[in-house]
LUMFIDREN-770344 format. One line per 2 residues: number of its first residue (from 1); for each residue x, y, z of N, C-alpha, C. Coordinates in pm, whole numbers. Example, Ala and Ser with C-alpha at 12.3 -4.5 7.8 and 13.67 -1.06 7.14 Angstrom:
2
1	1319 -569 780 1230 -450 780 1320 -330 780; 1285 -225 708 1367 -106 714 1290 3 787
# end
This chain:
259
1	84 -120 0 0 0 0 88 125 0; 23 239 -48 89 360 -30 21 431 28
3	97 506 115 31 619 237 46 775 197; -17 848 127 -16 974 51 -38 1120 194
5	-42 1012 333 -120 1163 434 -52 1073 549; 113 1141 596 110 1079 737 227 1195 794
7	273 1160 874 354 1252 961 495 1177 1002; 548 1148 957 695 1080 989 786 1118 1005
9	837 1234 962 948 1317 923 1022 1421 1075; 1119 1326 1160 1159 1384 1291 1142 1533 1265
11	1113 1560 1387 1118 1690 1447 1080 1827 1384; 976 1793 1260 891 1894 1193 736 1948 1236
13	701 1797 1319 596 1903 1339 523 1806 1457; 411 1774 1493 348 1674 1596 375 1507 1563
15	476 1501 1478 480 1345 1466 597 1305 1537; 701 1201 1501 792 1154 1605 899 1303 1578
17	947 1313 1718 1042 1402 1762 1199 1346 1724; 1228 1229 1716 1367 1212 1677 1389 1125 1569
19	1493 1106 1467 1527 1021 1384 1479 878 1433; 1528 822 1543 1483 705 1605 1334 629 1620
21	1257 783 1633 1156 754 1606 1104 744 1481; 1132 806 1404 1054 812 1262 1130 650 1224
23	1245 618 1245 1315 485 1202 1140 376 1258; 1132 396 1344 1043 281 1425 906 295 1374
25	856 399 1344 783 389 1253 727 364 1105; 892 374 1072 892 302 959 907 153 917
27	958 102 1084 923 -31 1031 741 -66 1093; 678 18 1167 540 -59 1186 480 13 1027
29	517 43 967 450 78 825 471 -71 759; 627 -84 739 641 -205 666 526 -301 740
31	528 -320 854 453 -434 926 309 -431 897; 279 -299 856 110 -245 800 86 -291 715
33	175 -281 572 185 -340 470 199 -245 388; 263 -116 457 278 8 365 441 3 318
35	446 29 207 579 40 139 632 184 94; 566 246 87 600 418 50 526 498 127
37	551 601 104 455 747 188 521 858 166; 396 921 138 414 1016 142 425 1122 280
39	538 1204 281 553 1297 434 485 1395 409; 362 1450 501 291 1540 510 286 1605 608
41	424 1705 660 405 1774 749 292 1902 722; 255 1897 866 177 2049 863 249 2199 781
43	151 2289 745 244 2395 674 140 2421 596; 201 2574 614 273 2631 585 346 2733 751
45	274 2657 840 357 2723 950 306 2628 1102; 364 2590 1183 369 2461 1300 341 2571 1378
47	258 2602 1514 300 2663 1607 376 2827 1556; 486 2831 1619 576 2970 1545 673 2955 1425
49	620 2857 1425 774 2814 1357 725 2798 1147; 790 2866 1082 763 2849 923 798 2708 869
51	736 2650 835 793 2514 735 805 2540 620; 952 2519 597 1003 2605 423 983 2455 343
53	967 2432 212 970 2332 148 1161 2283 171; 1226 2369 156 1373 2333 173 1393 2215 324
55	1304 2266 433 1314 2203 520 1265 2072 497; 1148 2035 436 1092 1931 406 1226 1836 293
57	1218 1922 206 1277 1806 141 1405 1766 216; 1526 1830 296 1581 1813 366 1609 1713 442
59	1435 1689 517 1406 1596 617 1413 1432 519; 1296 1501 409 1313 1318 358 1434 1256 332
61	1540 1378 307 1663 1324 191 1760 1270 331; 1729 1287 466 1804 1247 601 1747 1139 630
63	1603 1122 628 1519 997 648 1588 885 565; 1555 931 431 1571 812 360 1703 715 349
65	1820 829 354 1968 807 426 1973 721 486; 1905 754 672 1926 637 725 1823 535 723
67	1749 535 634 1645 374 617 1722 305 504; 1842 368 420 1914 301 327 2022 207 425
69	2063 342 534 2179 255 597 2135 169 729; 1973 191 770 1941 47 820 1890 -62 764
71	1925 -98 654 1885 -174 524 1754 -194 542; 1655 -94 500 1484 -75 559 1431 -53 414
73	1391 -100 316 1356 -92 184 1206 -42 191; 1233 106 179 1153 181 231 1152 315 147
75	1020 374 74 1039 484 4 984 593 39; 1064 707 78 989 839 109 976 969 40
77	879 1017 2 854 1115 -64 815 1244 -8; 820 1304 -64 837 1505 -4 640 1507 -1
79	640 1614 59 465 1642 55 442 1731 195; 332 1791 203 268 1899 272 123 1869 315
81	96 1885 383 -41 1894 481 -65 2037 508; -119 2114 410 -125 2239 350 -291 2272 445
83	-246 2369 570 -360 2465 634 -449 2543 467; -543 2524 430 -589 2601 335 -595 2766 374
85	-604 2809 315 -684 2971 332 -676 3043 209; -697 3148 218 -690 3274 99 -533 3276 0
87	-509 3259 118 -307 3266 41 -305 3134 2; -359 3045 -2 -310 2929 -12 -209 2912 -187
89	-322 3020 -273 -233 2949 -445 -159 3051 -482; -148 3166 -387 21 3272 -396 107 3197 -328
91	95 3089 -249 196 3031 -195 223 2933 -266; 163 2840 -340 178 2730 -395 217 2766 -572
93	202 2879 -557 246 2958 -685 416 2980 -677; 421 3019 -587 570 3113 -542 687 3009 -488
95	630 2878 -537 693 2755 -422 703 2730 -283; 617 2846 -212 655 2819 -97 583 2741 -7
97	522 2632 -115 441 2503 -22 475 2344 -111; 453 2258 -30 494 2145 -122 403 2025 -195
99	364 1990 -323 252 1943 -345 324 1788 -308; 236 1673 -379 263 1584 -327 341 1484 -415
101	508 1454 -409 539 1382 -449 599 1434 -579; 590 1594 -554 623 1681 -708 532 1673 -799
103	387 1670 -744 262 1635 -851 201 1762 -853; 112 1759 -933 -7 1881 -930 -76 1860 -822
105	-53 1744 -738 -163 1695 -640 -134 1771 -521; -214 1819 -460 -152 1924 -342 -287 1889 -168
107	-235 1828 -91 -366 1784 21 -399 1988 71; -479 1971 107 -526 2059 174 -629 2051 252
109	-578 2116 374 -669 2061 503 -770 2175 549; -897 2206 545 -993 2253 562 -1011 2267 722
111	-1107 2403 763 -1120 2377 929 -1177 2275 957; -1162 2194 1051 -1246 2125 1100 -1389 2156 1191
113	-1402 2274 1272 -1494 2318 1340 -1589 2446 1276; -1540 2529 1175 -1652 2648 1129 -1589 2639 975
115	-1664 2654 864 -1653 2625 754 -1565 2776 720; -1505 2745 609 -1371 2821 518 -1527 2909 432
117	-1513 3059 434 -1667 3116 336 -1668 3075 256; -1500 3152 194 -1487 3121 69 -1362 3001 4
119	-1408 2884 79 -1368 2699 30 -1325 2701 -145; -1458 2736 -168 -1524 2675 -318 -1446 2804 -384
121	-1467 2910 -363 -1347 2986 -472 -1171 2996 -446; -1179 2914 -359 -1007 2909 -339 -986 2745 -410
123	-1054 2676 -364 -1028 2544 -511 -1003 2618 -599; -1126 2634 -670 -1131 2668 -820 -1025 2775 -859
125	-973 2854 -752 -812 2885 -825 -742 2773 -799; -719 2680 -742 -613 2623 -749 -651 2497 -879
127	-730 2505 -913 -742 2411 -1037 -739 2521 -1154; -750 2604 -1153 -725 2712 -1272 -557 2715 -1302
129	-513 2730 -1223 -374 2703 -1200 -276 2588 -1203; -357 2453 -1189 -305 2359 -1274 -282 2269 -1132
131	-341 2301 -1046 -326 2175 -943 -429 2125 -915; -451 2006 -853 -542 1922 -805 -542 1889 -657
133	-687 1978 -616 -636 1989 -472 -692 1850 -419; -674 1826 -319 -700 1656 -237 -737 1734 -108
135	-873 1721 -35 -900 1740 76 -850 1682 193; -796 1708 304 -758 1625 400 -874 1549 437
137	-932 1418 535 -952 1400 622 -1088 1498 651; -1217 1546 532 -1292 1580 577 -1437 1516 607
139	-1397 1434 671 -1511 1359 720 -1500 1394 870; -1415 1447 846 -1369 1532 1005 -1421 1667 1068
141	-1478 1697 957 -1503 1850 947 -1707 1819 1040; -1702 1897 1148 -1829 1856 1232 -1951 1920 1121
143	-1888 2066 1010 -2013 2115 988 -2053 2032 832; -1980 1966 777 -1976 1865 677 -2089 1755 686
145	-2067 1716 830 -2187 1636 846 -2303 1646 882; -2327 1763 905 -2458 1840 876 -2501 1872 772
147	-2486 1898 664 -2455 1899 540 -2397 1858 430; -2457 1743 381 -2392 1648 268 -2385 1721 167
149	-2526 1779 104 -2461 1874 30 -2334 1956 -26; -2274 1983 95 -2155 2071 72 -2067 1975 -19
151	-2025 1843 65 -1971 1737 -32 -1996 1704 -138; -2113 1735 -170 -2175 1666 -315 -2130 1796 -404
153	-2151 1927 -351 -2076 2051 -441 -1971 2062 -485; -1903 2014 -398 -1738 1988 -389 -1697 1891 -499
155	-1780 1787 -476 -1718 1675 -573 -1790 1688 -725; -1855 1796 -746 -1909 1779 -860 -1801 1912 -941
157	-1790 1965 -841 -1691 2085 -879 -1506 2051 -908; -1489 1894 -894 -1380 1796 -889 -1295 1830 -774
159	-1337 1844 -681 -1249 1844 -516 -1231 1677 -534; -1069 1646 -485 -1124 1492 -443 -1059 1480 -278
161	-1080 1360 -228 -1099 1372 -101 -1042 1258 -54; -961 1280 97 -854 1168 108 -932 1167 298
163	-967 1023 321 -1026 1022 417 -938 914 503; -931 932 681 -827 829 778 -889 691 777
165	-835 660 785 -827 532 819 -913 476 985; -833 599 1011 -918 553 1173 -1020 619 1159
167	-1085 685 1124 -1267 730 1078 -1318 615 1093; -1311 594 985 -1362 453 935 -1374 337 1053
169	-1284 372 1115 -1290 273 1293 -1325 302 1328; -1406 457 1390 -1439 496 1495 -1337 577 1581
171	-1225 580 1543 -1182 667 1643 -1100 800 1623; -1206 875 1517 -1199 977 1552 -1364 1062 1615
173	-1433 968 1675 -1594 993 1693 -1683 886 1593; -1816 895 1674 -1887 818 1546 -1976 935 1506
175	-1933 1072 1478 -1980 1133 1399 -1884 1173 1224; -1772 1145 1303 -1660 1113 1191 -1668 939 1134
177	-1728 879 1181 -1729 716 1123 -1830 726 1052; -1955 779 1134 -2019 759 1006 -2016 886 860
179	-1992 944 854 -1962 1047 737 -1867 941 664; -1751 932 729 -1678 858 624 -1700 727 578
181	-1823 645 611 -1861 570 560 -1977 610 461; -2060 702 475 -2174 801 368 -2086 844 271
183	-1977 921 298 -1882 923 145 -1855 820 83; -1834 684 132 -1786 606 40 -1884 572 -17
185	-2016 551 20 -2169 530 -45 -2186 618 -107; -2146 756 -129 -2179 863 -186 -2061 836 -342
187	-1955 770 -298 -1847 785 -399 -1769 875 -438; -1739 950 -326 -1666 1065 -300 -1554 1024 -250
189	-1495 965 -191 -1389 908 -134 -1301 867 -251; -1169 944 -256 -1073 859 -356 -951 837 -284
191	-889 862 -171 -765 805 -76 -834 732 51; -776 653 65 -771 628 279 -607 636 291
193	-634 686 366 -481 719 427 -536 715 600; -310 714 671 -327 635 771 -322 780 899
195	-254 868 824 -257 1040 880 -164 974 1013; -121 875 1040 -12 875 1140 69 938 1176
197	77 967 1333 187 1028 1365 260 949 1484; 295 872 1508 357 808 1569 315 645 1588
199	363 607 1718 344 456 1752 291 419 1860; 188 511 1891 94 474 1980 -59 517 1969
201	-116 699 2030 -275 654 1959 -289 692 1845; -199 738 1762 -226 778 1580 -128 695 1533
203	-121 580 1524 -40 483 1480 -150 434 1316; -54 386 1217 -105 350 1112 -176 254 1133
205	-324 220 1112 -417 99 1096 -503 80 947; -377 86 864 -424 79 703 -428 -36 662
207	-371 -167 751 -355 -290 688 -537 -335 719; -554 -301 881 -643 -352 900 -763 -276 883
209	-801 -133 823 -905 -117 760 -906 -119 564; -801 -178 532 -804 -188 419 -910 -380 425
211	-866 -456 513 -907 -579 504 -1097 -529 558; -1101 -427 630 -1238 -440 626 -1298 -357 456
213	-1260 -295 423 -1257 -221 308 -1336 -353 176; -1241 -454 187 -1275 -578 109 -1359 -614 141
215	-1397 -595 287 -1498 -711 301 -1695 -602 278; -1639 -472 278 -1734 -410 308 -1818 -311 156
217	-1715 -312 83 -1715 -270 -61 -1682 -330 -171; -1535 -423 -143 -1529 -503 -215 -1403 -518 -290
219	-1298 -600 -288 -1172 -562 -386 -1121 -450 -442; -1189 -428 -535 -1146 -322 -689 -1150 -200 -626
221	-1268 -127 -522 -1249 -28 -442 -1179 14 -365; -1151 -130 -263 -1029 -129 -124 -886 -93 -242
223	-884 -160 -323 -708 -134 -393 -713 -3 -456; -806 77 -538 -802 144 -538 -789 287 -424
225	-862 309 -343 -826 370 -250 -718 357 -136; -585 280 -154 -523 255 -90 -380 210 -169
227	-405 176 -262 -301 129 -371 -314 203 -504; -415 196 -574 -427 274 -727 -432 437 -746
229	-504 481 -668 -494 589 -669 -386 691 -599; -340 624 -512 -235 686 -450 -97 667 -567
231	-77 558 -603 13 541 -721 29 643 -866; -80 677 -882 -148 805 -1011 -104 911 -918
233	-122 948 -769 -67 1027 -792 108 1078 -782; 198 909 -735 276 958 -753 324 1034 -926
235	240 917 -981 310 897 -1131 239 1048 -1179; 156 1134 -1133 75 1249 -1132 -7 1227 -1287
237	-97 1135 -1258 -145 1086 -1344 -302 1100 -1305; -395 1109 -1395 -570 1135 -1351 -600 1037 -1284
239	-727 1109 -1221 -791 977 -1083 -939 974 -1185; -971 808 -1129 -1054 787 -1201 -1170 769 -1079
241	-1276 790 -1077 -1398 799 -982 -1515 706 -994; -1571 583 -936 -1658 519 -916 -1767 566 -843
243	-1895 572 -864 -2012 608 -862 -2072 491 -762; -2087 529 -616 -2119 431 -510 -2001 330 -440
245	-2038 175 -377 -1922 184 -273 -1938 30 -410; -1803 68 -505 -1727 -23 -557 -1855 -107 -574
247	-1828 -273 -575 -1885 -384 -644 -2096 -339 -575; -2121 -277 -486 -2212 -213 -463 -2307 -116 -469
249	-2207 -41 -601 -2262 73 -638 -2288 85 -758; -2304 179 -866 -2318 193 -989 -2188 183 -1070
251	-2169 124 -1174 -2001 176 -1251 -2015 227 -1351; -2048 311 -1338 -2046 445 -1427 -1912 530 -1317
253	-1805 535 -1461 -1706 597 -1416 -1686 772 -1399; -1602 836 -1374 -1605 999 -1419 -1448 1040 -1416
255	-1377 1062 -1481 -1285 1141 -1497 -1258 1264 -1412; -1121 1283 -1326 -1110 1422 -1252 -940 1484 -1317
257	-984 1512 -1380 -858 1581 -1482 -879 1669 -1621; -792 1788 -1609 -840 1889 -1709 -702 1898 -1746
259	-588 1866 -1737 -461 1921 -1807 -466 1852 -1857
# end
């Protein structure tokens, strides 16, 4: 599997604090059944502190160093967990944010507690502009699930949307479990990711909601959201969209790509 939304990268932001740690988490990834990931520190600013893309790539090119020299066959890629706002596509214009993997694909994380006014016209610059934004984790968002609608705007407007892993368990609320199970019935969902940050309560559980994934939608869906689509976007290649939850839903496909 590939992990496109996690936090690994020592001492950048709320994930492990030392090399040692990010090492140890990289082997409970292998043990997950994750083989790549993408690093998504927070940013464009932690607390006080600025996260420059220089810093990021920095971090992976030290990571990956020592997972070469603990013979850990293990691939890490650059990426951002991008706070949205107004500035968001003068920054992502100017380089001073990092998309994912060197793609057009760029996550961006929405409030979780009072809605962004203007959401829907800060996408649509950033797809005017030639990126493809990926929502964090909004099944998270409390006023989302009051309003499906908003999602259904979003995705018709080609937002696509990268939802945890632990949702889907329950533990981020079961007002977050169930949303992120109504997206996948809705067919809005195109990532699960593991949004890990360490090795204890945000630890990766992608092996084991990918196996409920199969049992609950069905093959061709679980790999896609966990394997296929995350792969397109290293290769920054179009995502393709299923209409309902995989072998359960309609297959009538839709295209999310304009370049």
């Amino acid at each position: 599997m590939i992990d496109i939304h996690c936090h690994i990268l020592p001492g950048m932001d709320d994930g492990p604090e030392t090399m040692e740690e990010s090492l140890h988490m990289v082997r409970a990834f292998m043990a997950d059944g994750i083989s790549e990931v993408v690093a998504t520190p927070h940013g464009p600013i932690y607390g006080e502190r600025s996260i420059m893309p220089s810093d990021i790539q920095q971090a992976c090119f030290d990571l990956q160093r020592s997972l070469l020299e603990a013979g850990l066959d293990f691939m890490i890629h650059p990426g951002q967990e991008i706070l949205l706002d107004e500035h968001t596509p003068r920054l992502l214009q100017s380089d001073r944010l990092v998309t994912l993997a060197g793609s057009d694909y760029a996550l961006v994380e929405a409030p979780l507690f009072c809605p962004l006014p203007d959401l829907n016209d800060i996408l649509f610059e950033l797809r005017l502009m030639g990126y493809r934004p990926i929502l964090a984790h909004f099944e998270r968002a409390v006023y989302a699930a009051e309003d499906l609608s908003l999602i259904r705007k979003l995705s018709e407007e080609e937002a696509l949307f990268q939802i945890n892993a632990d949702s889907l368990l329950g533990l981020h609320g079961s007002v977050a479990k169930r949303l992120a199970w109504k997206m996948l019935e809705m067919g809005t969902v195109d990532f699960v990711s593991s949004d890990a940050h360490g090795l204890t309560n945000r630890k990766s559980h992608l092996h084991q909601v990918h196996a409920l994934l199969k049992r609950k939608v069905g093959s061709e869906l679980a790999e896609r959201l966990v394997l296929v689509n995350p792969h397109k976007v290293l290769l920054n290649q179009p995502i393709e969209r299923e209409d309902g939850m995989g072998e359960m839903g309609a297959k009538r496909r839709r295209r999310f790509w304009t370049k």
